[in-house]
N, C-alpha and C positions, 0 to 999 in steps of 0.2 A: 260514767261508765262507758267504756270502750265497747259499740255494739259493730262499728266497721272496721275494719282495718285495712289503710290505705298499704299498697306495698311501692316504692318505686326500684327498679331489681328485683328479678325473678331470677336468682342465679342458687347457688348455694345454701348460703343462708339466707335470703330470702323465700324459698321453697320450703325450705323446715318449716318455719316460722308459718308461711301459709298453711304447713300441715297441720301445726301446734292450734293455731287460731281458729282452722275449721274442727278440729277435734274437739277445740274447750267451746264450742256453739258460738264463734263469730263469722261474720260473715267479712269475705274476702277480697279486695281486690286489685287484681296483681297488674303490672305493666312493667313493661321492658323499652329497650332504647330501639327494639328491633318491630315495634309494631303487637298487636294483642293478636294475629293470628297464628304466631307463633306460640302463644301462651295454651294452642289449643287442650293439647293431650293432658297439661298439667292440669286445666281446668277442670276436663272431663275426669280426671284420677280424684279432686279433691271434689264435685260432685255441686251439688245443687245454690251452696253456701257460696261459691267463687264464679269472679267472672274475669275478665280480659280488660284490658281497657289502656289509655296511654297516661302516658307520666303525671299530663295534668287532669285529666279524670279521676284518677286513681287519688294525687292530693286531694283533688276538691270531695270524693266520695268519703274519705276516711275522717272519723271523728278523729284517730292518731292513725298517722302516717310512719313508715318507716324509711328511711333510706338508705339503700343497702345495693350501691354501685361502686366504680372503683372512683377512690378520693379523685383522681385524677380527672373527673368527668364532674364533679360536684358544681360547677359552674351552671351545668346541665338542667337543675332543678328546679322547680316551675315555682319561682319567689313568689309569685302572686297567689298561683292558686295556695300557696302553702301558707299563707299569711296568716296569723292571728293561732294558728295550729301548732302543736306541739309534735315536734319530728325528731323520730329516735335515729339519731347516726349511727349504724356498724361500721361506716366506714376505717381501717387502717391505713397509714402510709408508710409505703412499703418503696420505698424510689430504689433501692437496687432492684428491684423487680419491673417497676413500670414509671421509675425516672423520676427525678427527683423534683421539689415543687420549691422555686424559691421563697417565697413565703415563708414557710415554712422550717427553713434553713437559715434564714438571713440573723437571727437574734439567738440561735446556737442553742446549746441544753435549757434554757432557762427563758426561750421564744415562744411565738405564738403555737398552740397546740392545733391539730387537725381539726377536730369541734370547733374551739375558737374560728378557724379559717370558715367554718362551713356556719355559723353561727353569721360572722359577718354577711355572710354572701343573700343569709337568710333574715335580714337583718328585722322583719316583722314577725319571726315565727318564734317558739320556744325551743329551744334544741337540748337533748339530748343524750349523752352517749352511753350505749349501751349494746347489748348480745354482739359483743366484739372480739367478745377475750376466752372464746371456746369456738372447738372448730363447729363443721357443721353436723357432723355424726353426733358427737357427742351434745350440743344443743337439742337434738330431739330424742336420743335416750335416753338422757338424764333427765328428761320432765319426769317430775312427783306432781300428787296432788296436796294440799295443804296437810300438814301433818305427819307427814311419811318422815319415819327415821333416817334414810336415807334422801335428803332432797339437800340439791344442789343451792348456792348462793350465786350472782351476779355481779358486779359492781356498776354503777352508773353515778353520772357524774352530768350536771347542769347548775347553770346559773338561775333558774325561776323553781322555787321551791314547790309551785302547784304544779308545773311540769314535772317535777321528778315524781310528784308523788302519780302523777296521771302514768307515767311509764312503770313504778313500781307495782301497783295494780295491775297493769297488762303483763310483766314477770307474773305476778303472782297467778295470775288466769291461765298463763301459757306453762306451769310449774316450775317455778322459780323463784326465791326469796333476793331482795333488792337488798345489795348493800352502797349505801350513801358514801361516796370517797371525794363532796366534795364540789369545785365551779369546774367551770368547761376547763378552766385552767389549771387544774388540778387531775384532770384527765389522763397526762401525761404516765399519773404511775399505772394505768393500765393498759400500757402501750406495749405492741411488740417489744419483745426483751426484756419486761419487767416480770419480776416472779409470778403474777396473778395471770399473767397471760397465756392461754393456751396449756402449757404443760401439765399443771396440778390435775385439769380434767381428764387428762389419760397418759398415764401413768404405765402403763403396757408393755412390754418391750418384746418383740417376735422371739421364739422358743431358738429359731437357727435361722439362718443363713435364707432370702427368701429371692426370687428374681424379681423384678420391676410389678408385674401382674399381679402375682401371689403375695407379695407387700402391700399393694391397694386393696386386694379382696381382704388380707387380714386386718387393713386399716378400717374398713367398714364393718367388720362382722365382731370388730372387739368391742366389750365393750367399755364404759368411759370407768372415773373415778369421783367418788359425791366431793363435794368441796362444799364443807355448811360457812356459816355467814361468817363465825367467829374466825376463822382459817382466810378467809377472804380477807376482811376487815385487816389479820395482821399481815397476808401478802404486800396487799396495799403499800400499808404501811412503810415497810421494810424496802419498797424501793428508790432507788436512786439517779441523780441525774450524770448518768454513767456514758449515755452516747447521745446525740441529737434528738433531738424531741421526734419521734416517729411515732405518734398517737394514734 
């Protein structure tokens, strides 16, 4: 049972995620690439549960660790301290955004996937992939607790079977139902551009016409759309190796 949780990224969805975690009674612990006294204000907002700390503190304190920085720094990750640990990747690669990774590219729709990449790198740790395929809003609205009619589903995807079930348990604590889609290599269909990703959770579409501002403010204040397991599961499913592996 997951009583710490390591975070490395404090951005987005890593800050949900710290909130989810201090909310469901874990205790926290966050670090960024920028040093832990930047992490101040967020610390003090999430309270007695959370504290600051650097990349390889933060692995070595969590019973599971998450990593949740841009794929593009994934080099970055402290393999030692991470070793023997099981680490959930949110990582996406996203190369029109922040460039492309050859690795990545070089074996075309049907190559190595971003997990797989960060799996090698990690190559003593259990990895992961998982809270990748919902934005960050909607990752801490849509938490239910066990039982709710309305509760979201997940998909995650790993090669070591006690690993997934260890991250499928911390879904389930942070309100979330895990659906299994699978090895790190099979990741691919919940990748940017496949049906499961992002879209289904919000569903919304602005009433008229909004400027740049009033589009972000109605991006935050909307809220999401549930996606249960069975809906996941045939997303999944249904997708295809249509562009380059961007997992």
């Amino acid at each position: 049972m997951t009583k710490t949780l390591g975070l490395i990224g404090a951005g987005n969805i890593g800050s949900e995620l710290a909130r989810l975690a201090v909310a469901a009674g874990l205790d926290v612990v966050l670090s960024n690439s920028r040093g832990p006294e930047t992490l101040t204000d967020l610390v003090a907002e999430l309270g007695p549960r959370a504290r600051g700390a650097t990349p390889a503190e933060a692995a070595e304190a969590g019973d599971l660790v998450v990593a949740t920085i841009l794929l593009s720094a994934y080099e970055k990750l402290p393999a030692a301290e991470l070793a023997g640990k099981t680490v959930i990747d949110t990582m996406n690669y996203y190369p029109d955004r922040f460039g492309p990774i050859a690795e990545l590219d070089e074996g075309g729709p049907t190559g190595l996937t971003s997990s797989a990449l960060v799996q090698r790198h990690l190559a003593a740790s259990k990895v992961v992939k998982a809270f990748h395929n919902i934005d960050f809003v909607r990752l801490f609205t849509l938490a239910r607790p066990v039982g709710a009619p309305d509760r979201s589903a997940l998909p995650i995807s790993g090669d070591d079977a006690a690993a997934k079930a260890e991250a499928a348990a911390l879904l389930d604590v942070l309100g979330y139902d895990a659906v299994d889609i699978g090895t790190l290599a099979d990741s691919w269909r919940s990748q940017p551009g496949t049906p499961v990703h992002v879209d289904p959770y919000f569903t919304a579409k602005p009433a008229q016409e909004l400027s740049q501002e009033e589009m972000y403010g109605w991006y935050l204040r909307t809220p999401g759309t549930a996606v249960g397991i069975d809906q996941v599961r045939a997303l999944a499913d249904s997708a295809v190796h249509a562009t380059p592996d961007h997992a």
